[in-house]
MIVO-463243 format. One line per 3 residues: number of its first residue (from 1); their letters; for each residue y, x negated, z negated of N, C-alpha, C. Coordinates in steps of 0.1 Angstrom, whole numbers, m for minus. Layout:
N
NUM) A) Y X Z Y X Z Y X Z; ...
This chain:
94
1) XXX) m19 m62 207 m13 m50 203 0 m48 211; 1 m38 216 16 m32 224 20 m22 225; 27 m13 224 38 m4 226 45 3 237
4) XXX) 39 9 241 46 14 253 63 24 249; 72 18 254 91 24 249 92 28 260; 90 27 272 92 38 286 88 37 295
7) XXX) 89 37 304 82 33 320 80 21 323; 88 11 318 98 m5 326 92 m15 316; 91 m8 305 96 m18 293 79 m16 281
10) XXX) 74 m28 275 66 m27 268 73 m33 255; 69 m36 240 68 m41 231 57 m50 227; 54 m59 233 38 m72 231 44 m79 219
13) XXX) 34 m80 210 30 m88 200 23 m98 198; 27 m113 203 20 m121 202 22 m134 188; 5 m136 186 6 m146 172 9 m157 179
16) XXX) 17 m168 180 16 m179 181 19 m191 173; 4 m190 169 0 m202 158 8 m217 155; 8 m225 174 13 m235 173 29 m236 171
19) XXX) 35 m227 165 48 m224 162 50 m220 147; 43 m213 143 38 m208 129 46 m194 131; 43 m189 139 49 m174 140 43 m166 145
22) XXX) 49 m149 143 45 m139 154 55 m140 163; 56 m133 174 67 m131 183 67 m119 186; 78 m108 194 79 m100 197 89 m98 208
25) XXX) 80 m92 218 91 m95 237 87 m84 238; 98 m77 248 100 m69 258 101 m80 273; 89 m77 282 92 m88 294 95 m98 288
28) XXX) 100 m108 290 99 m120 286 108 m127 276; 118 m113 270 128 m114 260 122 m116 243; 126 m125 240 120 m122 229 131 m113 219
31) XXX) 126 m102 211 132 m98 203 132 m93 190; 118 m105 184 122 m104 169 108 m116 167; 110 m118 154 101 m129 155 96 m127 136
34) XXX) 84 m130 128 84 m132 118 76 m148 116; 81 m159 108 76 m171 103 73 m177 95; 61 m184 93 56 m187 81 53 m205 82
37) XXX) 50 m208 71 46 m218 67 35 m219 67; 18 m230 66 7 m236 67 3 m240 53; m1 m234 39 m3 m243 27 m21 m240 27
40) XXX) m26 m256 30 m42 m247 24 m51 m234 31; m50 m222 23 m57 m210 30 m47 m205 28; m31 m206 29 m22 m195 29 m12 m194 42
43) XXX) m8 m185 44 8 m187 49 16 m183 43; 29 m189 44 40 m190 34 49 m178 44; 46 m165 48 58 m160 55 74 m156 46
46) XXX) 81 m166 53 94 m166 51 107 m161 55; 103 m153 67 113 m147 73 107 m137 86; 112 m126 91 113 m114 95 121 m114 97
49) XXX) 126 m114 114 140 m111 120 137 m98 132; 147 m91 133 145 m83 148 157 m85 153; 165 m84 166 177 m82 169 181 m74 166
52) XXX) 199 m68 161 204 m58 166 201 m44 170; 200 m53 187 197 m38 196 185 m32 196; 175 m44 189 159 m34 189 159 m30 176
55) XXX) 163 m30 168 160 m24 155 156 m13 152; 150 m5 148 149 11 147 134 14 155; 125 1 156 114 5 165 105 m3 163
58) XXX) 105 m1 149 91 m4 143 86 m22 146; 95 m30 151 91 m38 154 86 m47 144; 97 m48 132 92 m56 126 80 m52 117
61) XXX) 75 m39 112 63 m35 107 49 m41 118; 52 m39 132 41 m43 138 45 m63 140; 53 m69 138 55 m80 132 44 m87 120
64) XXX) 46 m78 112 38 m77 98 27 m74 101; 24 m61 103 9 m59 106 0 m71 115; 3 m72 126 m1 m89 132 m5 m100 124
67) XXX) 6 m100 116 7 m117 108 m6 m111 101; m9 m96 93 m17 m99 85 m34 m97 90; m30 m91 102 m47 m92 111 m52 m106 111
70) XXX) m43 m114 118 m45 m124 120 m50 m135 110; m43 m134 96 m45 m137 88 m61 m135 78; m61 m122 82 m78 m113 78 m91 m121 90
73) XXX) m85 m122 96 m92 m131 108 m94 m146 108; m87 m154 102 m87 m166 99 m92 m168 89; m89 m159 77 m95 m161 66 m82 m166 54
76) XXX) m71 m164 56 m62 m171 48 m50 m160 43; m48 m162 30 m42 m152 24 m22 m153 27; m17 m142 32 m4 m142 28 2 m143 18
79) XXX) 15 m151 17 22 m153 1 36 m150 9; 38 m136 7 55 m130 9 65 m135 5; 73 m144 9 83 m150 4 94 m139 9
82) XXX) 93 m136 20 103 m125 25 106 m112 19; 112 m108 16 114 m96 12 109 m85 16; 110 m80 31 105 m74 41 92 m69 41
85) XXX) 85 m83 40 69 m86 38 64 m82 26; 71 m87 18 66 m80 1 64 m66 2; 75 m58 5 75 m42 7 64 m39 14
88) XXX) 59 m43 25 50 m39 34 37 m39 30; 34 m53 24 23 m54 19 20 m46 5; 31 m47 2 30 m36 m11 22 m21 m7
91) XXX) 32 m17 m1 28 m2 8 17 m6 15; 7 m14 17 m6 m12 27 m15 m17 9; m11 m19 1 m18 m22 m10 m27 m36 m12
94) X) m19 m43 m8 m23 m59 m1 m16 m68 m11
């Protein structure tokens, strides 16, 4: 999943499992990240960060959205510890 922000610059969302996270770069910056924990068939997501300067660009919803593809894909249920996450999944009726 990616985003096109202007000519130069993309927004890539990548899951990276062996970390227990999603990530989120522009080029090779990373600039927001959401992380979870491994229990059983769940993830424990615990946090949802973006920087600052990217804020305001939807990143961390496509943060979320990822974790939970991914998750529909593996087979293992989210348990929202984050705040962030709870709202989201709430509003997608999850």
């Amino acid at each position: 999943m990616s985003e096109v922000i202007n000519n130069d610059n993309e927004i890539k969302i990548v899951h990276e499992p062996e970390q227990n996270r999603v990530a989120a770069y522009i080029g090779k910056l990373e600039v927001g990240r959401l992380t979870y924990e491994v229990e059983d068939f769940s993830w424990i997501v615990d946090h949802t960060f973006v920087y600052k300067k990217f804020r305001g660009m939807k990143i961390a919803r496509k943060l979320v959205d990822e974790a939970v593809e991914r998750a529909e894909e593996e087979g293992v249920t989210i348990v929202p510890v984050c705040p962030y996450v709870q709202k989201v999944l709430e509003m997608k009726g999850k």
